[in-house]
VMD Tcl script that draws the C-alpha trace (Angstrom):
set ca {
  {-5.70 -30.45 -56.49}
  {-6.05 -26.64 -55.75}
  {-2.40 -26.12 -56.33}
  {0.95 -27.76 -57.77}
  {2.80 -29.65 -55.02}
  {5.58 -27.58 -57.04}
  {6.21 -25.23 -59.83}
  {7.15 -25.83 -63.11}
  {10.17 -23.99 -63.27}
  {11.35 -25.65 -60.27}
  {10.72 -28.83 -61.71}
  {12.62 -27.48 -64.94}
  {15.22 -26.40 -62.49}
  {15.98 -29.58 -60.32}
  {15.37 -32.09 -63.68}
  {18.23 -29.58 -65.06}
  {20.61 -30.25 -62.71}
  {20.02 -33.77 -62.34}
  {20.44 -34.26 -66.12}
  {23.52 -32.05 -65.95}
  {25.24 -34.78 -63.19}
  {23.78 -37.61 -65.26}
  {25.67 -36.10 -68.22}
  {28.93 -35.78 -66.80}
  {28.72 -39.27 -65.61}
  {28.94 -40.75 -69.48}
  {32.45 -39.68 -69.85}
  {33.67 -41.16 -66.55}
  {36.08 -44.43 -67.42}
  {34.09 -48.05 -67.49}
  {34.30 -50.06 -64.39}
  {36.63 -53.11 -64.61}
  {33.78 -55.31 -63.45}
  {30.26 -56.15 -65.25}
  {30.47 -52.68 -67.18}
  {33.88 -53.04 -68.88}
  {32.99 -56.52 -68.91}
  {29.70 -56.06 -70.69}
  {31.02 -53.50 -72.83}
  {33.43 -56.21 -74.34}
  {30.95 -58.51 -75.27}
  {29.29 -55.91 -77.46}
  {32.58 -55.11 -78.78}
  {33.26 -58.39 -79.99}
  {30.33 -57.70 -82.15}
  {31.54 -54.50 -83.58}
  {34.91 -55.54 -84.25}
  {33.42 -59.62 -85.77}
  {30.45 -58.11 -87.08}
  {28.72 -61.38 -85.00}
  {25.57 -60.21 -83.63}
  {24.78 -63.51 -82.89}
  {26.88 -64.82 -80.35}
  {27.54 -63.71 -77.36}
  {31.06 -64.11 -76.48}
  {33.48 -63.05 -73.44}
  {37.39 -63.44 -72.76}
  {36.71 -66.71 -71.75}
  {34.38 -67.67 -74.80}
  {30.93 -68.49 -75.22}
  {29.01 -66.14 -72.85}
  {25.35 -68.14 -71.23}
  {23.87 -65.37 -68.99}
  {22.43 -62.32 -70.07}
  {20.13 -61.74 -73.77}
  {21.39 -59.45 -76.64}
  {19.78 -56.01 -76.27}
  {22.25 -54.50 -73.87}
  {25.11 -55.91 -76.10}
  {23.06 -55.01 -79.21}
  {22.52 -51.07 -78.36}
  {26.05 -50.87 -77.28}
  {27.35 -52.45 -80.23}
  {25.25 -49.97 -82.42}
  {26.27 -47.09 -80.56}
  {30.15 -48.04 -81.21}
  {29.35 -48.16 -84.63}
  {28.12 -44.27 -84.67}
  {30.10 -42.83 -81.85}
  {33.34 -45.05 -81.63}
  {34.29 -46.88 -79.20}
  {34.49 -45.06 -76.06}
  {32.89 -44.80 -72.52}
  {30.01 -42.45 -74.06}
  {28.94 -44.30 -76.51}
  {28.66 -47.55 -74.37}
  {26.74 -45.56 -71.81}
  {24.31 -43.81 -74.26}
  {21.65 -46.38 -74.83}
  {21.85 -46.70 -70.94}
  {20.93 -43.18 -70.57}
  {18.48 -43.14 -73.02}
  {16.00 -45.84 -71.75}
  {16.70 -43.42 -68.34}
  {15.09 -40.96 -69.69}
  {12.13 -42.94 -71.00}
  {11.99 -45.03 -67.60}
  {11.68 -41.72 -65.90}
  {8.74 -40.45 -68.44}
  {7.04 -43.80 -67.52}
  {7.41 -43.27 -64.16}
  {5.32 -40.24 -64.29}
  {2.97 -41.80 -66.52}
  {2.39 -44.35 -63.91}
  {1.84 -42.00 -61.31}
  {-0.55 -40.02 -63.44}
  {-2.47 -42.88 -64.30}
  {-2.83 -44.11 -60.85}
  {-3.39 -40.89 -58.57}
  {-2.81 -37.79 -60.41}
  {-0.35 -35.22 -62.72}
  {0.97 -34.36 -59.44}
  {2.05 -37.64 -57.66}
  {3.20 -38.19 -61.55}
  {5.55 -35.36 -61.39}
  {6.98 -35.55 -58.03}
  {7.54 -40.08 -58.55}
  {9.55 -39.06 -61.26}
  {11.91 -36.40 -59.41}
  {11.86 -39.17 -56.56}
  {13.18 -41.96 -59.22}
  {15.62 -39.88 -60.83}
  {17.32 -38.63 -58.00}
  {17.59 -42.17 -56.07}
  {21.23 -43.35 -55.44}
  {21.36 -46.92 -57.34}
  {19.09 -45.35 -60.24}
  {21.67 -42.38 -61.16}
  {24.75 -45.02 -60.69}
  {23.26 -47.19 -63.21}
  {24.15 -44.66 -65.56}
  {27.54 -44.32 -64.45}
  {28.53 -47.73 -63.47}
  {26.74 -49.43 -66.42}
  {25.14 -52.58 -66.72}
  {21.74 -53.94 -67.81}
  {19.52 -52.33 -64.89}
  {18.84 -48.57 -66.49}
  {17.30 -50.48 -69.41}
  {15.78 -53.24 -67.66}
  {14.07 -50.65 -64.87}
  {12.72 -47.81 -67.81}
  {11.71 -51.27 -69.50}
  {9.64 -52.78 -65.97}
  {8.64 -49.48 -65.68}
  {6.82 -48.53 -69.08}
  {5.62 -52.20 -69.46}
  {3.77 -51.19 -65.89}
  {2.30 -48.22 -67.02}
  {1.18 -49.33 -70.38}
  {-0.60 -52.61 -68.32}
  {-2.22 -50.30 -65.97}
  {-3.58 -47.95 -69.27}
  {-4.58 -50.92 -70.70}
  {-6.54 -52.25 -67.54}
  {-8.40 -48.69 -67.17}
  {-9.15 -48.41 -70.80}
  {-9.33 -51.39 -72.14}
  {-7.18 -49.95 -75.74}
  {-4.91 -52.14 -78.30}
  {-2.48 -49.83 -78.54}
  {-1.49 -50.09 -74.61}
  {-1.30 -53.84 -75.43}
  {0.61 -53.58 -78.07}
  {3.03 -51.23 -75.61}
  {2.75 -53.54 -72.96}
  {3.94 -56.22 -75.35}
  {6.54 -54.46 -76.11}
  {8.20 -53.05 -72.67}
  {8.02 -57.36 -71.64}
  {9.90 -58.17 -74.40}
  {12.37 -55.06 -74.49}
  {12.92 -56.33 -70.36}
  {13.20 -59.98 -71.67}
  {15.63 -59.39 -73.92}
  {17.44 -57.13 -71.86}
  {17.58 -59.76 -68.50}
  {15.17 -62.55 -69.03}
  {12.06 -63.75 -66.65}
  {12.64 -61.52 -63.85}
  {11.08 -58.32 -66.61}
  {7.73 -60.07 -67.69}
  {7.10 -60.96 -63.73}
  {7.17 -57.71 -61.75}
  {4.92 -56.36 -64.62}
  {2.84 -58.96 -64.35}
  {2.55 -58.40 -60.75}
  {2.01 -55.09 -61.05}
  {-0.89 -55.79 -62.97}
  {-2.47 -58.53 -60.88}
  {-2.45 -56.96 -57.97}
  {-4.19 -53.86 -59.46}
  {-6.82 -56.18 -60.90}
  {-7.46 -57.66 -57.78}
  {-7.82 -54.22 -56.58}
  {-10.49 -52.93 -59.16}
  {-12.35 -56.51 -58.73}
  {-12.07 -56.39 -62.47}
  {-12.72 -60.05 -62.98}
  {-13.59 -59.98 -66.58}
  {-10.89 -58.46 -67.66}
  {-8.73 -61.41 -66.73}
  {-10.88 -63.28 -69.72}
  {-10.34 -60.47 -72.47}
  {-8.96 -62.11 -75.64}
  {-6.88 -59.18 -75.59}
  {-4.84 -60.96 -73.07}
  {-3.39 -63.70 -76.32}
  {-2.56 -60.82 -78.70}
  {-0.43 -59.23 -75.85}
  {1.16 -63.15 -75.51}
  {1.83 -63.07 -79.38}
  {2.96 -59.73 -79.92}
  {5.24 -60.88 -76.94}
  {6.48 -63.81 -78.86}
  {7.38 -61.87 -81.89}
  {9.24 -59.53 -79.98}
  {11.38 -61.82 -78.47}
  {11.83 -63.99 -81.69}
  {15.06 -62.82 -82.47}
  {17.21 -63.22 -79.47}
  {15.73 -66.61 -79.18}
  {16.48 -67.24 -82.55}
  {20.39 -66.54 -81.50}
  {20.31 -68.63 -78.63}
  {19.23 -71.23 -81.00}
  {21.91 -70.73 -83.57}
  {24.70 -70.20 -80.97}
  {23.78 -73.18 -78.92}
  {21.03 -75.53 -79.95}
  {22.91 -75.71 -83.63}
  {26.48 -76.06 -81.78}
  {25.93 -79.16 -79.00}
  {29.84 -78.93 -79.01}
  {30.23 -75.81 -76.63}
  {30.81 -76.18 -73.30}
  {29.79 -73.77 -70.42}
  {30.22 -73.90 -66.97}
  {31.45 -77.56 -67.61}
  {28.40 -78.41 -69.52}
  {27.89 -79.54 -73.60}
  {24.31 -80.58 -75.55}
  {23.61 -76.81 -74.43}
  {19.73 -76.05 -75.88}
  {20.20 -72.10 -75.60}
  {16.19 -72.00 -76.73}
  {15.51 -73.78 -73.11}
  {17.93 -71.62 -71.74}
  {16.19 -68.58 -72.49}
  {12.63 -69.30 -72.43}
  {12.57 -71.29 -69.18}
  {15.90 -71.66 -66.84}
  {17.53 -68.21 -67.34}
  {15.95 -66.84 -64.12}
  {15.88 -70.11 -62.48}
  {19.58 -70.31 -62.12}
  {19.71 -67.47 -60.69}
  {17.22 -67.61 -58.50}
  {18.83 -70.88 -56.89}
  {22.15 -69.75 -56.63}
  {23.18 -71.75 -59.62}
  {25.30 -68.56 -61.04}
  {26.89 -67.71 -57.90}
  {26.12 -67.44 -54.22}
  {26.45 -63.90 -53.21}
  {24.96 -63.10 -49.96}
  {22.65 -66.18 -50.44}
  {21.85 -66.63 -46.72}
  {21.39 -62.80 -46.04}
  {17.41 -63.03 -46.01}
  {17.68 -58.86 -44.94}
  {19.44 -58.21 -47.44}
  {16.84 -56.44 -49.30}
  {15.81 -54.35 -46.15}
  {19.20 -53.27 -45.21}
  {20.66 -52.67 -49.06}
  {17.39 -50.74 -49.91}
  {18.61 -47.82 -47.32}
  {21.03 -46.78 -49.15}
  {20.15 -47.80 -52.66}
  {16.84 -45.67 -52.98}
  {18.89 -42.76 -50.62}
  {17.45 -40.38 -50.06}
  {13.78 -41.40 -49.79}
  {14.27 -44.71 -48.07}
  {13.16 -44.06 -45.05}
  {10.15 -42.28 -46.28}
  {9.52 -45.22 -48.86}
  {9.17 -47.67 -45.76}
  {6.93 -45.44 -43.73}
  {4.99 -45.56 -46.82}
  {4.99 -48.94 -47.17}
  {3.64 -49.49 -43.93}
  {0.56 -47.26 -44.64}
  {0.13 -48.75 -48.42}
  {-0.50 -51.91 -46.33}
  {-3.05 -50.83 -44.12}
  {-4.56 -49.56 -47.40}
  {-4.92 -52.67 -48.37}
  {-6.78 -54.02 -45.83}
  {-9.04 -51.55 -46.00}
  {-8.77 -51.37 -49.46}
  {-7.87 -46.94 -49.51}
  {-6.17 -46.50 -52.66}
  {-4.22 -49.04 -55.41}
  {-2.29 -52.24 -54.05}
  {-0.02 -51.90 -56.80}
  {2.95 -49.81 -55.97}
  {2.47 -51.91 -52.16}
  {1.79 -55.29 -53.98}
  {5.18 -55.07 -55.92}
  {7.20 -54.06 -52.81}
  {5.90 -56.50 -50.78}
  {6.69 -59.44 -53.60}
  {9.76 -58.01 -54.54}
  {11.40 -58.15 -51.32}
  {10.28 -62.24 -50.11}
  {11.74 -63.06 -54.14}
  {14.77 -61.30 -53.51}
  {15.27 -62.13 -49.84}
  {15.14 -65.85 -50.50}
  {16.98 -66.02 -54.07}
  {20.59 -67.59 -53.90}
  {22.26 -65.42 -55.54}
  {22.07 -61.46 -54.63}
  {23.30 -58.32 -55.45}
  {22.34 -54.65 -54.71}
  {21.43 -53.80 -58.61}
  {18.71 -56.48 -58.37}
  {16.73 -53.58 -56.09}
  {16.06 -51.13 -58.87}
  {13.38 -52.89 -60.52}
  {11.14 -51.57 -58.02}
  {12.29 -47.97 -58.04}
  {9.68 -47.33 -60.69}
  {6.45 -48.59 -58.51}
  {7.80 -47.79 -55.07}
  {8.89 -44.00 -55.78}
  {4.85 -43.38 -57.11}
  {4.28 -44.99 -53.40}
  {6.83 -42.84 -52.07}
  {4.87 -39.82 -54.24}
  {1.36 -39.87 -53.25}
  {2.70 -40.22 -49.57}
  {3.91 -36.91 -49.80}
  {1.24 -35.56 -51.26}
  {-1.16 -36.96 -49.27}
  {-0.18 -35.89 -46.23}
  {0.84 -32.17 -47.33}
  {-1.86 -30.85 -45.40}
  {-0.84 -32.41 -41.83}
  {1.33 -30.70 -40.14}
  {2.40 -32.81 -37.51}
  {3.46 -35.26 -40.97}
  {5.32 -32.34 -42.71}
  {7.62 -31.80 -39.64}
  {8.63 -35.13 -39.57}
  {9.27 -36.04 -43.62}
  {11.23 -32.54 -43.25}
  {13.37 -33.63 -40.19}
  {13.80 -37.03 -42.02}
  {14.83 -36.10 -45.34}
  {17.15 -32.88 -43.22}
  {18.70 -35.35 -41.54}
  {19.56 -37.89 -44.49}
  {21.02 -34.55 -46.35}
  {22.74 -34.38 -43.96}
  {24.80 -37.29 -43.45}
  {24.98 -37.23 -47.05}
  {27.00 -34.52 -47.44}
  {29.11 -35.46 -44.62}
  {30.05 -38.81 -46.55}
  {30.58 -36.60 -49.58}
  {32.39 -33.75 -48.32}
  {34.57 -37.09 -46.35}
  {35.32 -38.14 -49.66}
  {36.09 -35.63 -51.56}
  {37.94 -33.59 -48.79}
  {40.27 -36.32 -47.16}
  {40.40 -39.42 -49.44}
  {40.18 -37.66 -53.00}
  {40.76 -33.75 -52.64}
  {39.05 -31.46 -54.87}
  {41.44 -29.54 -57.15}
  {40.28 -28.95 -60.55}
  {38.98 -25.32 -60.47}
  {35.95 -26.14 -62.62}
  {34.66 -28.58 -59.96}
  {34.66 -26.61 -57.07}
  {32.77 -24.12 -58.90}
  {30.45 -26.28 -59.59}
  {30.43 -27.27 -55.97}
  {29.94 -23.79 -54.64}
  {26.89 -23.17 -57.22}
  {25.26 -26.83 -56.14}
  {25.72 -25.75 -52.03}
  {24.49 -22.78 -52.82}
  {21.21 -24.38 -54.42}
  {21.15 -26.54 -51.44}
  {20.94 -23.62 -48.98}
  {19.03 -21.19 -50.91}
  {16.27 -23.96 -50.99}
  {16.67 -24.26 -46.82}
  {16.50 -20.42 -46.21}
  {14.18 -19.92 -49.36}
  {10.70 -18.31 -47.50}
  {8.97 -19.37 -51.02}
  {8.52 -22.59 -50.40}
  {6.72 -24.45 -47.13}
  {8.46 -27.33 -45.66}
  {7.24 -30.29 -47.44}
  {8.52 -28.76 -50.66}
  {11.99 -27.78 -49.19}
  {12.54 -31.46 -48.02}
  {12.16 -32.41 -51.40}
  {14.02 -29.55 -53.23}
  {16.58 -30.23 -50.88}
  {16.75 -33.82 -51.09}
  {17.12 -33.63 -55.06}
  {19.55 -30.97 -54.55}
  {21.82 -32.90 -52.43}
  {21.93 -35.52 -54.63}
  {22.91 -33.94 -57.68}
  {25.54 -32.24 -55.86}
  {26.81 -35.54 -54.50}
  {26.82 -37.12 -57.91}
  {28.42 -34.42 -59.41}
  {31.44 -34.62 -56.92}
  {30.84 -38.57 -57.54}
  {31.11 -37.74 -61.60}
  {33.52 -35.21 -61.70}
  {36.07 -36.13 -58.76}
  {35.92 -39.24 -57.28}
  {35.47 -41.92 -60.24}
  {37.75 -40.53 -62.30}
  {40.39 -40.43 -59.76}
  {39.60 -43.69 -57.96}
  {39.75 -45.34 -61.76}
  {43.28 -43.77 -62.10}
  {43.97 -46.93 -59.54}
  {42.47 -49.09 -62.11}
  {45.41 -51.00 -63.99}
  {43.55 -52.08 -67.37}
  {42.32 -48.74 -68.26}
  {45.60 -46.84 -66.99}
  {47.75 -48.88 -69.03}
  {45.72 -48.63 -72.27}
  {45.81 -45.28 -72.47}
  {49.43 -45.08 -71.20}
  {50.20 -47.51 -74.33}
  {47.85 -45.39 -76.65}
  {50.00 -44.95 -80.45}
  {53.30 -46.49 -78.23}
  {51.77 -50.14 -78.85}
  {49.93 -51.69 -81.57}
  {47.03 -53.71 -79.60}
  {46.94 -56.29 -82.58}
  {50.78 -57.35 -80.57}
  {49.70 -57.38 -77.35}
  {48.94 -61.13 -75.78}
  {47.98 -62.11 -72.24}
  {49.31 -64.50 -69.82}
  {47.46 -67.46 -69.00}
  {44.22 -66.63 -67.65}
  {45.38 -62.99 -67.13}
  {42.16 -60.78 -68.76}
  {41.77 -56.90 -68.29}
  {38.35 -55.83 -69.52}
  {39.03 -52.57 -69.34}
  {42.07 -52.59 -71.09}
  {40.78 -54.25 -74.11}
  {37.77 -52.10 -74.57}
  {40.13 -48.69 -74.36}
  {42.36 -50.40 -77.11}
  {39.60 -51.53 -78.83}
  {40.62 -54.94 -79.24}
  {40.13 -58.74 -78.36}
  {41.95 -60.53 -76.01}
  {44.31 -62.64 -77.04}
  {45.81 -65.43 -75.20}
  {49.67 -65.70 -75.17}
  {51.32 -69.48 -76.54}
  {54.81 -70.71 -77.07}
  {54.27 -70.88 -80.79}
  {54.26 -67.07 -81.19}
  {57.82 -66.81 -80.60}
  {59.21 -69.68 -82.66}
  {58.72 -67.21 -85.80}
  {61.10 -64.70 -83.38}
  {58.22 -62.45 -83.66}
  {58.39 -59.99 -80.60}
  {55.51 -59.52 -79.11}
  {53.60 -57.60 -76.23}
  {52.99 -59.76 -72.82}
  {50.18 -58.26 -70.34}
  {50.71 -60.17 -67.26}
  {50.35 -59.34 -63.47}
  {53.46 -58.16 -61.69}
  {53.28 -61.51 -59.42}
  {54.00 -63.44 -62.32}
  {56.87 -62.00 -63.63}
  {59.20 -64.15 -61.79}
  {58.01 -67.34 -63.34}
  {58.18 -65.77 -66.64}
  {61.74 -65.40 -66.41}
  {62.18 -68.41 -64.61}
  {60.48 -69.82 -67.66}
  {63.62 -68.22 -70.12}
  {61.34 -65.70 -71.41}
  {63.38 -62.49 -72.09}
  {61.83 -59.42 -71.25}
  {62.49 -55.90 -73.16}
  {60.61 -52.21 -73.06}
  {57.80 -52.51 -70.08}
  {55.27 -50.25 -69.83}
  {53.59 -50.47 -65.96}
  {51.05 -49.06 -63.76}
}
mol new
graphics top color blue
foreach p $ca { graphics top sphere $p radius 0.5 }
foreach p [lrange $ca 0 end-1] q [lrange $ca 1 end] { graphics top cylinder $p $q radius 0.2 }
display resetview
């Protein structure tokens, strides 16, 4: 390629401000879902010094592996316990999944698609929120996504040491969320073989060190699930004892989700990849599809790699028929599908009649993304903190200066533009609107409203009453409330919902100092 597709400062420039948004985002208040939720379970190891079991508010916890829970856990230990130090490890693997994303652009076109599949990744909608609203995906995507670029290394050159990395991104994915990490590697790499007609690779011994480096990797979170369950045939989960946790893990993890057998969410929505995807990978979803339709032409006439295509295409049948979805499940293919999204661009930067229409797409997506933004953040959560509508007025300014700029041609403004826009919009997401949505947020309100006024050690809960998010920003277990702790006339805390407090006096309790939100 004569030229870059864009500078390096610009790059410099728009991974700047990206980083900048992603930044903010670690000191935004947990989510009273999965992430406080999550963050709990590695708490309970902090606090037990158990990093063995996994365990909930409502016990012994039969989903998810340990590394999530592990790095969390480890992070408490150096930073405290608090939102950024939960978030960290998330954030980190971000970073590397965003290296590897490049990497696997590099390896399969050139520095250039590299470069611009990693702006494309780390500006997508459901790939910045994983680093805000924090679960397993950020770790589980940079995992899928240097796994896929060490397999594709190792196909082209044949080398241990991409083995040995390959092994090592599976089991890091494994052990972060099971099956679903070896397979869309493995994919990756099949349909890339099939590509290269590189039959004899299929039969390199190399192949069984990669399967027992693999094993090794994995050893100790199996080992846990043995210890917590296989050794304990007593616990009971989800109605269920004789639990064999080594089973579990190596074979029906997946499985049970796949069916439905841990829920049902939109289980007979078979669009619901299609339709989710829009706004997940916003703002290059539309641009991803059109690519997708020409990566499968390519395949038929066999153009360029059936990778980034392949993975798509599989992704969206095992997703569209699983029984149990939800829109998070979408960012494993971020990785493979913004390197397709990539070389598009770049491929067709020399048509013009293409560069007039990615321009006019990604124009008009900008668009109605800052109309949603400035919506709100002007009428449903007002910008008033001076610091953030400076930063506003600096981010529009970006916005326009890269419309108006005569420096770069139109391909390159759609893109600057597009990255642009979505920094700003996470910044007002960051800096405004989930920190004042979360003030509506009952467990996290009241925790810090308590803070030095209550000593968390006294503080029980009614029934099945459980506030994740208040118990991580106390930094304490729950603890359920029983009849026995007031025969000793100890008084104690209650945390209960404001619809019970009838029955509770109804029940005789007497009530003294409340604390509400």
């Amino acid at each position: 390629m004569n030229s870059p597709f864009l500078s390096r400062s610009t790059y410099i420039f728009l991974f700047s401000i990206l980083g900048l948004v992603y930044i903010i985002g670690l000191f935004v208040p947990l989510m009273d879902n999965d992430s406080a939720h999550h963050a709990n379970i590695a708490l309970h190891m902090h606090l037990t010094g158990d990093y063995v079991s996994l365990i909930d508010h409502a016990g012994n916890y039969l989903d998810k592996p340990h590394l999530h829970f592990w790095l969390a856990a480890f992070s408490y230990k150096i930073f405290g316990v608090t939102s950024f130090a939960y978030k960290l490890p998330s954030f980190l693997f971000t970073i590397l999944g965003t290296y590897s994303t490049y990497r696997l652009g590099k390896s399969l076109y050139n520095n250039e698609v590299g470069k611009l599949a990693a702006l494309i990744v780390a500006s997508s909608f459901a790939y910045m929120l994983a680093n805000n609203d924090v679960r397993m995906d950020a770790t589980l995507t940079a995992s899928i996504a240097f796994a896929t670029w060490q397999l594709v290394e190792f196909i082209q050159h044949k080398k241990l040491l991409n083995i040995a990395g390959a092994a090592l991104g599976l089991a890091l994915g494994f052990c972060t969320k099971g099956h679903i990490a070896v397979f869309v590697p493995a994919v990756a790499a099949l349909f890339y073989i099939l590509y290269r007609k590189d039959w004899k690779l299929l039969l390199n011994w190399k192949w069984l060190l990669l399967l027992l480096l693999f094993a090794v990797f994995i050893a100790p979170v199996v080992y846990c699930y043995y210890l917590q369950y296989n050794l304990h045939p007593e616990i009971i989960v989800r109605g269920k004892d004789n639990i064999n946790g080594v089973n579990f893990i190596l074979l029906n993890q997946s499985v049970e989700r796949f069916s439905g057998g841990m829920g049902n969410d939109a289980k007979n929505d078979y669009f619901f990849f299609l339709h989710s995807f829009l706004w997940a990978f916003a703002p290059w979803s539309i641009l991803a599809y059109i690519a997708l339709v020409g990566g499968i032409k390519n395949i038929l006439q066999r153009k360029q790699e059936w990778l980034t295509t392949g993975v798509f295409l599989v992704m969206v049948l095992i997703v569209s028929f699983s029984g149990f979805k939800l829109p998070h499940y979408l960012n494993i293919v971020f990785p493979t599908t913004a390197v397709m999204t990539a070389a598009f661009i770049i491929n067709h930067q020399s048509q013009p009649k293409w560069v007039k229409t990615i321009f006019t797409i990604q124009l008009v997506v900008v668009g109605l993304l800052l109309l949603v933004v400035a919506a709100i953040n002007g009428w449903a959560f007002p910008v008033k903190n001076i610091v953030t509508v400076v930063g506003v007025v600096l981010l529009l300014a970006v916005v326009f200066n890269f419309i108006k700029s005569t420096a770069y041609g139109r391909l390159q403004k759609a893109v600057a533009v597009s990255v642009a826009t979505m920094a700003l919009s996470f910044f007002l997401l960051n800096s405004n609107f989930y920190p004042k949505l979360l003030t509506y947020q009952g467990g996290n309100q009241l925790a810090f409203l308590t803070k030095e006024k209550v000593n968390p050690a006294d503080v029980y809960f009614l029934k099945d009453m459980q506030s994740s998010s208040f118990s991580f920003y106390t930094a304490s277990l729950r603890q359920p409330f029983a009849d026995s702790l007031l025969e000793t006339n100890k008084k104690v805390w209650l945390l209960y919902d404001i619809q019970s407090e009838s029955a509770i006096k109804k029940a005789g309790y007497k009530l003294g100092q409340r604390f509400s939100v």
